[in-house]
Z-matrix of the N, CA and C atoms (Angstrom, degrees):
N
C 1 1.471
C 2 1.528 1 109.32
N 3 1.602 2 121.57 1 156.67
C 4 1.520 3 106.54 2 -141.78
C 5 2.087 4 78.80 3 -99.36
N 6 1.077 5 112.68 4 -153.31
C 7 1.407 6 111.87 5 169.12
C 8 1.845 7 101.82 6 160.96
N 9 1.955 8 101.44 7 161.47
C 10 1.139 9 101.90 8 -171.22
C 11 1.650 10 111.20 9 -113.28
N 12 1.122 11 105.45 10 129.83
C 13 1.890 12 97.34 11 -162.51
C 14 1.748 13 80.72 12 -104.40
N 15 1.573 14 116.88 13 135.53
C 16 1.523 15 114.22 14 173.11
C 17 1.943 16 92.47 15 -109.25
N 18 1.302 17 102.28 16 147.50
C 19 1.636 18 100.30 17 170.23
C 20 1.638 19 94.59 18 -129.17
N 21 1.383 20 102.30 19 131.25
C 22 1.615 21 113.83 20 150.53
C 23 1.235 22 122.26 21 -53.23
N 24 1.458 23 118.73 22 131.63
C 25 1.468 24 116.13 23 177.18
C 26 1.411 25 131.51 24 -58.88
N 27 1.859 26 139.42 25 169.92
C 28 1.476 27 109.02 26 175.71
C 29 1.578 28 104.64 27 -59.18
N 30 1.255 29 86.57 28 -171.00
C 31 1.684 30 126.40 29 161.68
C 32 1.626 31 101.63 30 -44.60
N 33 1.278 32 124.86 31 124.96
C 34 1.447 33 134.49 32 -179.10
C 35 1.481 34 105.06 33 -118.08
N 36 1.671 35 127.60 34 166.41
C 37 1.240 36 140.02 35 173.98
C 38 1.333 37 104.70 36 -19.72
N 39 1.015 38 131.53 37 82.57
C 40 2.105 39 107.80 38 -170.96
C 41 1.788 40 90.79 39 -81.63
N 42 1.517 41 134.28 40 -12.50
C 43 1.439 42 117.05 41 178.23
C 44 1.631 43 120.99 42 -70.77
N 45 1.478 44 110.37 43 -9.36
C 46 1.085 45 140.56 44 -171.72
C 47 1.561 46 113.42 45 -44.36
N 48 1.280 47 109.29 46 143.31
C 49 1.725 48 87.47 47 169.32
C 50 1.712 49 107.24 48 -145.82
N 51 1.357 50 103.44 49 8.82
C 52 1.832 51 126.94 50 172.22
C 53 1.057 52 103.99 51 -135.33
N 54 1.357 53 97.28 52 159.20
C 55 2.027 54 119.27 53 -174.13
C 56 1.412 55 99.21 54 -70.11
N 57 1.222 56 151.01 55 -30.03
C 58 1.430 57 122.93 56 -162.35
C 59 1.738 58 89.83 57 -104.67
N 60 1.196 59 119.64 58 -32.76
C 61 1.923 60 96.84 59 175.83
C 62 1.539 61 113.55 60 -66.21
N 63 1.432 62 109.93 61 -17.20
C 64 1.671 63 104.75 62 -171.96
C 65 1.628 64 117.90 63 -65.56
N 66 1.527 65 76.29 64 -41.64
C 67 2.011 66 102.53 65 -171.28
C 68 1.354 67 112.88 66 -53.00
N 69 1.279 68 122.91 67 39.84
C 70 1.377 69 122.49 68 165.88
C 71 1.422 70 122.95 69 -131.86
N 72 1.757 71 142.51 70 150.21
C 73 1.518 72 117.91 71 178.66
C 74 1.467 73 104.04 72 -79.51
N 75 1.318 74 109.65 73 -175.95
C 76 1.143 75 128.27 74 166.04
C 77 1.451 76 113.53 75 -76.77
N 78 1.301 77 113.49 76 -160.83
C 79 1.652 78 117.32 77 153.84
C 80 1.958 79 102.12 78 -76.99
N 81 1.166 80 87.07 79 -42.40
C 82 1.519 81 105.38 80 -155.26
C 83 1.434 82 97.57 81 -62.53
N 84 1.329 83 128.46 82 -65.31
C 85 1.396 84 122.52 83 131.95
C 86 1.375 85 146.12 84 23.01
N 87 1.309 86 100.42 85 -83.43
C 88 1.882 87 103.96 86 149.34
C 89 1.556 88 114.76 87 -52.16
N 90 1.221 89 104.04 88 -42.86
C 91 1.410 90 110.44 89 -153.26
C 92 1.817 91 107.51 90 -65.25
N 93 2.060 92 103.27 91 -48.65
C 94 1.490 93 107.02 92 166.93
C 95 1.461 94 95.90 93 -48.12
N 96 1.270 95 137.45 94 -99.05
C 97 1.638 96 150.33 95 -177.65
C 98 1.321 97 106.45 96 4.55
N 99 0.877 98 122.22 97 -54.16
C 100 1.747 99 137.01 98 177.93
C 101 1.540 100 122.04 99 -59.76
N 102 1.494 101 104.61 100 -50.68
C 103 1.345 102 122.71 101 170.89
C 104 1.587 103 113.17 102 -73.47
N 105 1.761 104 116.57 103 -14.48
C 106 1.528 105 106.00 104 -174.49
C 107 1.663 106 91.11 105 -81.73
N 108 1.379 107 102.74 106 -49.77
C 109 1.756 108 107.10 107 -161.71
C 110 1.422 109 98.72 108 -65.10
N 111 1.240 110 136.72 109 -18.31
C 112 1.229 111 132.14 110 163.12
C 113 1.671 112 107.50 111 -42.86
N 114 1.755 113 110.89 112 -81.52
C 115 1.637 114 129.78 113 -172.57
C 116 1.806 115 82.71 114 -49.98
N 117 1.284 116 144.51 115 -77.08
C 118 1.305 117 117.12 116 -154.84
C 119 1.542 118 119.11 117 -49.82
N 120 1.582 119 117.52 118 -24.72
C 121 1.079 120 102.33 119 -156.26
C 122 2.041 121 92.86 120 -92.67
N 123 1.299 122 113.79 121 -18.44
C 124 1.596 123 120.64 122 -173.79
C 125 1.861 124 87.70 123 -71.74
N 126 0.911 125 123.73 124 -24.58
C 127 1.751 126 126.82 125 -175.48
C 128 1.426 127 124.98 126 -109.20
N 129 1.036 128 96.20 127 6.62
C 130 1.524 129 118.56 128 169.21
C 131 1.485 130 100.20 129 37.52
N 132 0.962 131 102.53 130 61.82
C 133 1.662 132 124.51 131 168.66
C 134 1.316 133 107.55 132 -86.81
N 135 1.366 134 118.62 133 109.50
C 136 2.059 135 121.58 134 -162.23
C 137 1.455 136 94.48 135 -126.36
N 138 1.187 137 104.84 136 101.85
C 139 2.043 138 124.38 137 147.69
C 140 1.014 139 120.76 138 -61.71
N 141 1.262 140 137.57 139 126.20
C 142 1.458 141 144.37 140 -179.26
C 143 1.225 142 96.93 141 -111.65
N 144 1.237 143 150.41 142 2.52
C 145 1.287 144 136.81 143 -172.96
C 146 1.901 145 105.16 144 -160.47
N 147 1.184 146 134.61 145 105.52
C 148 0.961 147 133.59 146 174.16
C 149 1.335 148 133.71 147 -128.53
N 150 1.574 149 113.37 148 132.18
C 151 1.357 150 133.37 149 -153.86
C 152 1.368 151 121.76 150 -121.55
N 153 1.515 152 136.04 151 135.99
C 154 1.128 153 132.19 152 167.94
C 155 1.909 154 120.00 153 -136.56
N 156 1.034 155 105.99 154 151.51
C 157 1.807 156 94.93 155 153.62
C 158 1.179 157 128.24 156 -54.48
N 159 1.502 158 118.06 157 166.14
C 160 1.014 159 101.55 158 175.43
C 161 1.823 160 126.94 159 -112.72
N 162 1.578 161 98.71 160 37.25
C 163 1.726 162 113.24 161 175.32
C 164 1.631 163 100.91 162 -94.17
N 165 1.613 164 96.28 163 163.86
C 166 1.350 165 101.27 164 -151.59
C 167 1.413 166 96.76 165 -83.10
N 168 1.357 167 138.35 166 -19.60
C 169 1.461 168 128.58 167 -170.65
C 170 1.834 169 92.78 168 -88.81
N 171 1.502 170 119.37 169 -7.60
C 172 1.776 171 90.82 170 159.78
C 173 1.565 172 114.98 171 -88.95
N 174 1.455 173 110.30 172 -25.62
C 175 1.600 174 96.51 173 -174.68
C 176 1.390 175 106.21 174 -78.74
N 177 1.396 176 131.99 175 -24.90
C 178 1.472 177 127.62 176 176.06
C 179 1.661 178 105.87 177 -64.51
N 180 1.359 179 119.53 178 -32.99
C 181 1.033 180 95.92 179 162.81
C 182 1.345 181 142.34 180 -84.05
N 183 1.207 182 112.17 181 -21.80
C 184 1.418 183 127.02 182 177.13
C 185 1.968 184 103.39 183 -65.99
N 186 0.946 185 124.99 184 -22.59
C 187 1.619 186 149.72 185 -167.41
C 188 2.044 187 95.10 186 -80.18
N 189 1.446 188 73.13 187 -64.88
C 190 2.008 189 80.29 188 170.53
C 191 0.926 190 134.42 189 -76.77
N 192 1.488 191 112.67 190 -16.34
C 193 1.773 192 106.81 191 145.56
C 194 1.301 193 128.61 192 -66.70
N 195 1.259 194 126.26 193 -37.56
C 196 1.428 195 133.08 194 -154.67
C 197 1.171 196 120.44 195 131.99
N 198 1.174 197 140.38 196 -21.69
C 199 1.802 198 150.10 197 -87.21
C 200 1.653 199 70.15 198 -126.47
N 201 1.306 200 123.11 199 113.28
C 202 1.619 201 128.72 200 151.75
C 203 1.590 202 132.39 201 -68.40
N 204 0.955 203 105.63 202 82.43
C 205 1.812 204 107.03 203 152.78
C 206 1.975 205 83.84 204 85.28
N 207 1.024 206 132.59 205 71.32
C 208 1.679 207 131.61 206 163.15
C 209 1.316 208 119.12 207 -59.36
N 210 0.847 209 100.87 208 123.71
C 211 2.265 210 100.21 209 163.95
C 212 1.681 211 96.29 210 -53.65
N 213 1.658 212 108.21 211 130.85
C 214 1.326 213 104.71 212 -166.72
C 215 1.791 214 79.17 213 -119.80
N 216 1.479 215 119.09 214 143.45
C 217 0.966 216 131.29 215 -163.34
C 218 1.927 217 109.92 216 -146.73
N 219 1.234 218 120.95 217 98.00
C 220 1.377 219 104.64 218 167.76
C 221 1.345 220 167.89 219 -39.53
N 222 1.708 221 82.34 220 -17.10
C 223 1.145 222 111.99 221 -177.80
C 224 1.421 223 114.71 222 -81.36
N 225 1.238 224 113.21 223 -18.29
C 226 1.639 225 137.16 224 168.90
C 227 1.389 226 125.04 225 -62.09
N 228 1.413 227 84.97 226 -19.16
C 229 2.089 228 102.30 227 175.63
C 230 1.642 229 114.74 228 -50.73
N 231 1.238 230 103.71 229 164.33
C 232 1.456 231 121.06 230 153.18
C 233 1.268 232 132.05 231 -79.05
N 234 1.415 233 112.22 232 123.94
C 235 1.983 234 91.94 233 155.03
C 236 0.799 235 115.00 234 -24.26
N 237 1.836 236 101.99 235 145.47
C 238 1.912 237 107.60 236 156.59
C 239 1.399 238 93.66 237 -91.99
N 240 1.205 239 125.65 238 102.17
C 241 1.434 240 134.45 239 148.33
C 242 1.503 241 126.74 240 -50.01
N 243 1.396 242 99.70 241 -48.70
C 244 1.656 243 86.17 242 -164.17
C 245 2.147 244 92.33 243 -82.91
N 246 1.060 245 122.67 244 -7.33
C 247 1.609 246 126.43 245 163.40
C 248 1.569 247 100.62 246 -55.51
N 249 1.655 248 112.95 247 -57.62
C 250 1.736 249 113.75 248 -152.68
C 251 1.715 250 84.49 249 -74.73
N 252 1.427 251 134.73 250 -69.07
C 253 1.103 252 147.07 251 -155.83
C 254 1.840 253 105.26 252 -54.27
N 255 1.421 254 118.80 253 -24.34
C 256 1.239 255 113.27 254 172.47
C 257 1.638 256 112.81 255 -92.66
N 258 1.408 257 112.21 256 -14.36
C 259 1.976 258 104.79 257 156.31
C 260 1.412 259 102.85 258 -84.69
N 261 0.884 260 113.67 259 -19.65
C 262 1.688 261 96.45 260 -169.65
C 263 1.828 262 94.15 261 -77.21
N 264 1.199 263 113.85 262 -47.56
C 265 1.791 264 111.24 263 165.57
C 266 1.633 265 111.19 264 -35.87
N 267 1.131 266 118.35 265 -61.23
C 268 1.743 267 132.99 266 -161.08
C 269 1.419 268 94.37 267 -76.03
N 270 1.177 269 122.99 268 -27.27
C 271 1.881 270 112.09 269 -178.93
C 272 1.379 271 113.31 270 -137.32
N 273 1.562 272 119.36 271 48.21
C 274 1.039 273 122.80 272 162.37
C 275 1.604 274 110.09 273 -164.62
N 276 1.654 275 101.32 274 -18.50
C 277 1.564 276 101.18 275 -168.65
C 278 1.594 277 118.39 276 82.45
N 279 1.154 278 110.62 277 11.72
C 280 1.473 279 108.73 278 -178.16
C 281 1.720 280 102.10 279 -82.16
N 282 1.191 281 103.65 280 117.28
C 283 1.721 282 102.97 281 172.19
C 284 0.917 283 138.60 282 -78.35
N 285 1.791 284 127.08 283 103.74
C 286 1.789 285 110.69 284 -167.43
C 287 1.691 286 118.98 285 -47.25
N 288 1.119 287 91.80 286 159.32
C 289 1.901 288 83.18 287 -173.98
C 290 1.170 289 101.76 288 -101.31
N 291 1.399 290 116.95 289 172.19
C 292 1.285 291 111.84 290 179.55
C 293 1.801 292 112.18 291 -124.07
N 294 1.195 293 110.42 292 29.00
C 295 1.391 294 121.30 293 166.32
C 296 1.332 295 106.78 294 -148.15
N 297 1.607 296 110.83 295 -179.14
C 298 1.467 297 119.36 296 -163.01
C 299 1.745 298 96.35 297 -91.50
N 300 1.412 299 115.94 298 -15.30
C 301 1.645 300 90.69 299 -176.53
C 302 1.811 301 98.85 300 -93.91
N 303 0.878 302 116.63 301 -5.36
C 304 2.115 303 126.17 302 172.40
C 305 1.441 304 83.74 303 -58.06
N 306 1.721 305 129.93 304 -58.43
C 307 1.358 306 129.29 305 -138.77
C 308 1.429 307 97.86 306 -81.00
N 309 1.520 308 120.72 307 -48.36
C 310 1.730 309 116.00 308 169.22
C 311 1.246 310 112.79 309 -28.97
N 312 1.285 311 132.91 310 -14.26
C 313 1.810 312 130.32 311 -168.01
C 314 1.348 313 100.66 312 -126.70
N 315 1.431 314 133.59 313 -37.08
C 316 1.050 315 147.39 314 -164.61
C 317 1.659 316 94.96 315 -73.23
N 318 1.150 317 130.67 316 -74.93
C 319 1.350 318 138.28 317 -167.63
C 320 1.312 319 124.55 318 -34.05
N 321 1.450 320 101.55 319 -64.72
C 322 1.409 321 119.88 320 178.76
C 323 1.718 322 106.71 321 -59.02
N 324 1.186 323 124.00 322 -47.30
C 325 1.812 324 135.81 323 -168.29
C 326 1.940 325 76.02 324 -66.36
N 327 0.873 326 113.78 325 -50.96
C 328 1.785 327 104.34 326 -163.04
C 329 1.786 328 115.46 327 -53.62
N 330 1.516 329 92.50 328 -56.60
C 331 1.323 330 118.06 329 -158.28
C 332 2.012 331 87.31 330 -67.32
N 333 1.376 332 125.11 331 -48.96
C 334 1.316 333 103.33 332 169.60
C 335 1.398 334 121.12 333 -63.37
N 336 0.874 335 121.60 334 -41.60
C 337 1.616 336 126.67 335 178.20
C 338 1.330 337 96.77 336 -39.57
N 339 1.220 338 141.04 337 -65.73
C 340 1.368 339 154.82 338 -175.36
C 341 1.035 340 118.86 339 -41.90
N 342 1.303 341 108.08 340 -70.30
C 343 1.340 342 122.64 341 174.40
C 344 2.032 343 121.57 342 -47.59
N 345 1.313 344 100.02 343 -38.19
C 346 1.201 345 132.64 344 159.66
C 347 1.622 346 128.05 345 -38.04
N 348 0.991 347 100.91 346 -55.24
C 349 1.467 348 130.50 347 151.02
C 350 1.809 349 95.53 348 97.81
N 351 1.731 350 106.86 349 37.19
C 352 1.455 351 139.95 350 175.15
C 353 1.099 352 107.46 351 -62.92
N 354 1.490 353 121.88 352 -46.26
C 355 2.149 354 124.01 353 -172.25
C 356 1.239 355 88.17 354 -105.43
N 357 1.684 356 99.70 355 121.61
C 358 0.988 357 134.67 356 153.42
C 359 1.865 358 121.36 357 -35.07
N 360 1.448 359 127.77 358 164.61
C 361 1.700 360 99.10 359 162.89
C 362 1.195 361 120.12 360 31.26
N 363 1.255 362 146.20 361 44.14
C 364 1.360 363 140.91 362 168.35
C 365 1.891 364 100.32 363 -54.53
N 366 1.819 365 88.99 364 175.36
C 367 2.164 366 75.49 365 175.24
C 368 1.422 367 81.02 366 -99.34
N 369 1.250 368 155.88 367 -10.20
C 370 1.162 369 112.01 368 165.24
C 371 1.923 370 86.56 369 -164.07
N 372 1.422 371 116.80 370 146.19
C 373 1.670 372 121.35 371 -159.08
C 374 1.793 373 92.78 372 -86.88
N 375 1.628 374 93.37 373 144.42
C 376 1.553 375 96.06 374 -168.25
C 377 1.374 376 101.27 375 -78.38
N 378 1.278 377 142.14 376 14.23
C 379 2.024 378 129.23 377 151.05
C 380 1.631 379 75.90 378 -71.98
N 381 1.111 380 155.93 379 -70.91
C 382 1.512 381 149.76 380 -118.60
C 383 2.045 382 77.01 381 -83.04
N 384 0.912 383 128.02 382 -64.48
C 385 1.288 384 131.39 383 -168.38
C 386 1.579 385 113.91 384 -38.10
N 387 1.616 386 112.98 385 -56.91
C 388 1.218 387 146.63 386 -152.55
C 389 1.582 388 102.06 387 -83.64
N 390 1.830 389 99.97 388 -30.11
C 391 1.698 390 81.05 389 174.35
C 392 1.377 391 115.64 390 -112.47
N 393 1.218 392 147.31 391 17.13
C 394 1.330 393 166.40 392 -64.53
C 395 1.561 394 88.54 393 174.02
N 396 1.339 395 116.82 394 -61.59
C 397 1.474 396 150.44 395 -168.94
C 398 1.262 397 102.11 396 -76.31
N 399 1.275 398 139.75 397 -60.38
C 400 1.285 399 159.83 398 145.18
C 401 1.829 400 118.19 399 -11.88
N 402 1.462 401 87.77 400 -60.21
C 403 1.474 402 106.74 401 169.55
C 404 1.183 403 116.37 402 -74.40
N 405 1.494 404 128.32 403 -29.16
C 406 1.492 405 115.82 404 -162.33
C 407 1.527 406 108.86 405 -82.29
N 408 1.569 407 104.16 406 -46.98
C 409 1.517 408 123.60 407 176.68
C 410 1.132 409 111.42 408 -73.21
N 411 1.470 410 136.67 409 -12.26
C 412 1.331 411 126.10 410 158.94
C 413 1.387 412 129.12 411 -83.39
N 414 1.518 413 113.26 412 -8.16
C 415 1.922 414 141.52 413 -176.93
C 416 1.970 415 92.22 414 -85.82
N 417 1.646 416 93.26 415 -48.35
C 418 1.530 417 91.56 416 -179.32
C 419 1.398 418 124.00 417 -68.79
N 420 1.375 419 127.65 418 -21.49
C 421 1.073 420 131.88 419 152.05
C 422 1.638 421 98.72 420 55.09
N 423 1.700 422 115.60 421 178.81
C 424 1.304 423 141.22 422 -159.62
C 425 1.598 424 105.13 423 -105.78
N 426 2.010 425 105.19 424 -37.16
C 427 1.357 426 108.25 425 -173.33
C 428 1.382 427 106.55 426 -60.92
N 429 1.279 428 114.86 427 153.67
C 430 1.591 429 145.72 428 133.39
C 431 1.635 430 89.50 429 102.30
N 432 1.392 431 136.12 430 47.35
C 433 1.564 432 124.43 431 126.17
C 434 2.252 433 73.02 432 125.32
N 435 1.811 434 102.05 433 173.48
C 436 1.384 435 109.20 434 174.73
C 437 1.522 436 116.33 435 -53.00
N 438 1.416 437 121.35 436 147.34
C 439 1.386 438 119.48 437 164.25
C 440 1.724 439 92.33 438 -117.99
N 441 1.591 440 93.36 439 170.78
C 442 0.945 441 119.04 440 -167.70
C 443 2.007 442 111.75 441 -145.23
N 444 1.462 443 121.72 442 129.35
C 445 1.451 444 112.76 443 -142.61
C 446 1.329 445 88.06 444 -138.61
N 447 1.429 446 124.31 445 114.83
C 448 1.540 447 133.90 446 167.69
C 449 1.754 448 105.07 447 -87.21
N 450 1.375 449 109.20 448 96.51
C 451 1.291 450 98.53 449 -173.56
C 452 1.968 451 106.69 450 -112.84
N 453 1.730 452 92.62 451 -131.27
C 454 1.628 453 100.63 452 178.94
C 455 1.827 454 97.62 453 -137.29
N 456 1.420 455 109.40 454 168.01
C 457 1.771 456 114.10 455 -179.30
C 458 1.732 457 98.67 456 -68.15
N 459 0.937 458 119.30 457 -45.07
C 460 1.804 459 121.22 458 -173.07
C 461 1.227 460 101.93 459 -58.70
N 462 1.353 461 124.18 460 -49.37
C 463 1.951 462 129.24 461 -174.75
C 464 1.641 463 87.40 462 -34.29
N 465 1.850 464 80.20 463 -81.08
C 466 1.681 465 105.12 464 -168.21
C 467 1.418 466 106.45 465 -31.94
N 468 1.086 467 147.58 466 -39.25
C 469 1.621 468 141.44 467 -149.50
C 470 1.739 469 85.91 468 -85.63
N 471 1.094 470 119.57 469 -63.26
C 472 1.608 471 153.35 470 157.99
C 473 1.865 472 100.17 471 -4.02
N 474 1.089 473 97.23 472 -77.39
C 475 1.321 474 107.54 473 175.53
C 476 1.445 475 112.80 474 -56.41
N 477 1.452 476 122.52 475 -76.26
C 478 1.603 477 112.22 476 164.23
C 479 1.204 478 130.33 477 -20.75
N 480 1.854 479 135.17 478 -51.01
C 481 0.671 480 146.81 479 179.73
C 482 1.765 481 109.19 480 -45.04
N 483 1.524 482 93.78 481 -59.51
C 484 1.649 483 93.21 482 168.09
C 485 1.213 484 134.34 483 -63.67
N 486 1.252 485 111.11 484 -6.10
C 487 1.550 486 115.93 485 -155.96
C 488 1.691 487 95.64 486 -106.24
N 489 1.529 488 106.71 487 -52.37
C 490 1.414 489 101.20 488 168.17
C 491 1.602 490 122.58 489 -90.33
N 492 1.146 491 127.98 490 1.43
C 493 1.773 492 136.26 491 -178.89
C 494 1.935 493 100.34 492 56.08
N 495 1.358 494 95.26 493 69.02
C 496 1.545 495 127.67 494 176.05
C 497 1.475 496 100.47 495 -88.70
N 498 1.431 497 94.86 496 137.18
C 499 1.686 498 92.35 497 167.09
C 500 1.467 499 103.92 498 -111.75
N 501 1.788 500 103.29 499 -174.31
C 502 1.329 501 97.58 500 -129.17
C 503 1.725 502 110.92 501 -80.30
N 504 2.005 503 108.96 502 -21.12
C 505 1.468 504 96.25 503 145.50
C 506 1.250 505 153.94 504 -78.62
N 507 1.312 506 91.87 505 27.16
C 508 1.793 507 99.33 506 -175.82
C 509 1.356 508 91.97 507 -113.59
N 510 1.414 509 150.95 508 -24.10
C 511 1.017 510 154.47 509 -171.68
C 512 1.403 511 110.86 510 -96.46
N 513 1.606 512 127.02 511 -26.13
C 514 1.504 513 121.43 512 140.25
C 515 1.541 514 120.15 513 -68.14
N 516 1.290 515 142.80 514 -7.12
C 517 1.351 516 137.62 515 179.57
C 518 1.560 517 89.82 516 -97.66
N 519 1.585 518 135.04 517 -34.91
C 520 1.151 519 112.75 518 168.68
C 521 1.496 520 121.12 519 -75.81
N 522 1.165 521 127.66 520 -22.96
C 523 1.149 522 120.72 521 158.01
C 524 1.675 523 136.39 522 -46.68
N 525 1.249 524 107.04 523 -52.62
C 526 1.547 525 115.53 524 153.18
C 527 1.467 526 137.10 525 -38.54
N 528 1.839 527 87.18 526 -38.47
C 529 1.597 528 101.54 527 170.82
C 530 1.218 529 128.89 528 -79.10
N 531 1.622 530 125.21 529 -0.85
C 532 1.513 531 123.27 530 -166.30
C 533 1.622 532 87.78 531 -96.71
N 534 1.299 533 105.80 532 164.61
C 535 1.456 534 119.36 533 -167.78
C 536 1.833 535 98.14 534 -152.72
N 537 1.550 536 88.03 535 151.68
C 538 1.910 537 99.68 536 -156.71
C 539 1.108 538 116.98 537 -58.83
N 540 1.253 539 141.45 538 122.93
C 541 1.607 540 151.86 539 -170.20
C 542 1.699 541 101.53 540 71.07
N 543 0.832 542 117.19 541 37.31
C 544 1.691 543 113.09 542 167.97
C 545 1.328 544 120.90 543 -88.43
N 546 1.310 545 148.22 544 146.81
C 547 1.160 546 147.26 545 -157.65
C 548 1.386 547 113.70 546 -119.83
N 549 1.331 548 111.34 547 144.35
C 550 1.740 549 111.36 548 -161.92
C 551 1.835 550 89.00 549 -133.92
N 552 1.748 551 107.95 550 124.75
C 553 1.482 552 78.89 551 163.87
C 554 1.444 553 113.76 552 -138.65
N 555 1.269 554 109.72 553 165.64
C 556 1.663 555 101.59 554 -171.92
C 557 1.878 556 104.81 555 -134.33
N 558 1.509 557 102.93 556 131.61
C 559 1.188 558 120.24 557 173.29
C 560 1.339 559 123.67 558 -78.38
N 561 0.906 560 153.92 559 144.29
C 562 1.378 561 132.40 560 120.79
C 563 1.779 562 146.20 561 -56.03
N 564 1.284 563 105.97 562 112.36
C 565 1.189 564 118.28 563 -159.18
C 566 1.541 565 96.54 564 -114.80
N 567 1.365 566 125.52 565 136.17
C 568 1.549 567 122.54 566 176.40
C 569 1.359 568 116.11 567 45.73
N 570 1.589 569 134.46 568 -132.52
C 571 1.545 570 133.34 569 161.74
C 572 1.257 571 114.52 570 -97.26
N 573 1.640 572 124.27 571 48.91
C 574 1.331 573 137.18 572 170.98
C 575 1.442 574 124.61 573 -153.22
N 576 1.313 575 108.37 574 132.24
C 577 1.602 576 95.22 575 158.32
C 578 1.103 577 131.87 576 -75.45
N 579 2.004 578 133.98 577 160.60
C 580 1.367 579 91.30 578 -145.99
C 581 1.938 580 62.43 579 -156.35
N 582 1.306 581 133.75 580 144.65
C 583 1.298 582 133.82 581 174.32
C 584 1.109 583 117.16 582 -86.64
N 585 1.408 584 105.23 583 121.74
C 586 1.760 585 114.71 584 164.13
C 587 1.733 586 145.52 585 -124.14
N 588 1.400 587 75.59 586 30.80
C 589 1.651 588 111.19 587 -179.51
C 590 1.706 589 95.49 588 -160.68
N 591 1.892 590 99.03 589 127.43
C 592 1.382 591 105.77 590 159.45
C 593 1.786 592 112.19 591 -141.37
N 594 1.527 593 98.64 592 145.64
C 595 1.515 594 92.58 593 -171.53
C 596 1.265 595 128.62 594 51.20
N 597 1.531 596 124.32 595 26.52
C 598 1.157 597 128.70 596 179.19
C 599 1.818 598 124.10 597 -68.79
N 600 1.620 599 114.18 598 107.15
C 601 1.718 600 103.26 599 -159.56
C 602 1.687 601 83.31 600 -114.88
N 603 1.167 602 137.65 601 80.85
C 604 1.468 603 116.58 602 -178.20
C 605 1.663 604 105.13 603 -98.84
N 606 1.491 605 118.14 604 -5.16
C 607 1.531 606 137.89 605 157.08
C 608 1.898 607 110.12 606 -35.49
N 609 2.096 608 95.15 607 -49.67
C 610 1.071 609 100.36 608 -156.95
C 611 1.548 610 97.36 609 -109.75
N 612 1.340 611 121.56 610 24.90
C 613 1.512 612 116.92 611 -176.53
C 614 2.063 613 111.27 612 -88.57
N 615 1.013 614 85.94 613 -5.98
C 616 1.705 615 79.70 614 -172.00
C 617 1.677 616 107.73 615 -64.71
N 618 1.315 617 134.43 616 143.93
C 619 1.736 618 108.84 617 176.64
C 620 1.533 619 144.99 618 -57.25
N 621 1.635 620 89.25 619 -16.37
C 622 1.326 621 138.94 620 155.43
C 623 1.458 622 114.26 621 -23.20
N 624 1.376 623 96.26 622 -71.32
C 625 1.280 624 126.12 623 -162.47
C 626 1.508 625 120.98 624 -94.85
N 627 1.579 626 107.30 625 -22.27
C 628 1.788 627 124.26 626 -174.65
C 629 1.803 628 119.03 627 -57.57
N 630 1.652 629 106.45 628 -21.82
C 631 1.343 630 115.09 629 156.43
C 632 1.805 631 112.84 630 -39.18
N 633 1.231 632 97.78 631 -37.50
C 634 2.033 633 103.69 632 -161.38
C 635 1.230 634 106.31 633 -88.79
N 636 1.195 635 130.76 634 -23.39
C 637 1.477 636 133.26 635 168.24
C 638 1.512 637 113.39 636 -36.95
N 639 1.479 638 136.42 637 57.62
C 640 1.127 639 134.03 638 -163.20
C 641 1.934 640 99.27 639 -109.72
N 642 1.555 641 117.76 640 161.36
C 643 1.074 642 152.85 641 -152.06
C 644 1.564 643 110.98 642 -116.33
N 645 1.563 644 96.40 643 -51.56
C 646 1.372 645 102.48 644 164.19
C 647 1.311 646 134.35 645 -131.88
């Protein structure tokens, strides 16, 4: 049965605090990316169809796996977060944080706000987000052999959300939870896709390797 495996990109700028300094990997980054296309290729894990966004920390990663020549698709993108999260600062006072436990509180207060239709000027309103997402993974479909999807953690949360009918803080606590190059996959079951792999890092399970298990 054919199915769509989505992977989070590596590790990006985490000093970052705007969309175009973020959009790059790390070392560490390449290095997860490297180590996933490694385990697919030791598991002979075979994509017939492969897809990415089109920001530069998904094609660098898709590059550092192996991943040949992807249908690069926009719709595959990420939020601009640190765009929505700096109106939500200017018209509410909410302060970006500047660590990952600020963001456990930060995310969720955002992602309703958003949803809400609370931030003003958003870069783009999450129905515009929600069906975007909708459309891309439904174009990608099950036909013509496995795909394989270099995306972002927000897509991924994005997608779940639909897949299980998540509301909108449970779909920011899953967001928090995906971790860099982890693999998400979704079957088709009846007239839905339906997930049967989440956050899967077994690239990064060796003890070796459990340093790289990163979030951001």
């Amino acid at each position: 049965m054919s199915h769509i495996t989505l992977v989070r990109h590596g590790q990006a700028n985490t000093e970052a605090r705007d969309e175009e300094s973020y959009d790059r990997l790390s070392d560490l980054g390449h290095q997860q990316a490297r180590w996933l296309g490694e385990h697919l290729a030791e598991t002979r894990s075979h994509h017939t169809r492969v897809y990415c966004g089109t920001l530069t920390r998904h094609l660098e990663t898709a590059a550092s796996m192996g991943l040949a020549d992807p249908v690069q698709d926009a719709r595959l993108n990420e939020i601009e977060y640190f765009a929505l999260a700096q109106r939500f600062e200017e018209q509410h006072g909410v302060a970006i944080p500047d660590d990952r436990e600020g963001f456990v509180d930060h995310l969720p207060r955002t992602f309703v706000a958003w949803s809400r239709g609370e931030i003003a000027d958003p870069p783009e309103s999450f129905d515009q987000f929600e069906t975007r997402v909708r459309d891309a993974l439904g174009e990608i479909g099950t036909e013509g052999g496995p795909a394989i999807v270099v995306t972002s953690g927000g897509l991924i949360s994005m997608v779940m959300r639909q897949a299980m009918g998540l509301d909108i803080p449970s779909m920011a606590r899953v967001a928090l939870a995906i971790m860099n190059t982890s693999m998400h996959r979704l079957y088709p079951i009846g007239a839905h896709l339906s997930p049967v792999l989440f956050n899967a890092v077994p690239h990064l399970e060796p003890p070796e390797r459990q340093f790289a298990q990163t979030h951001l």
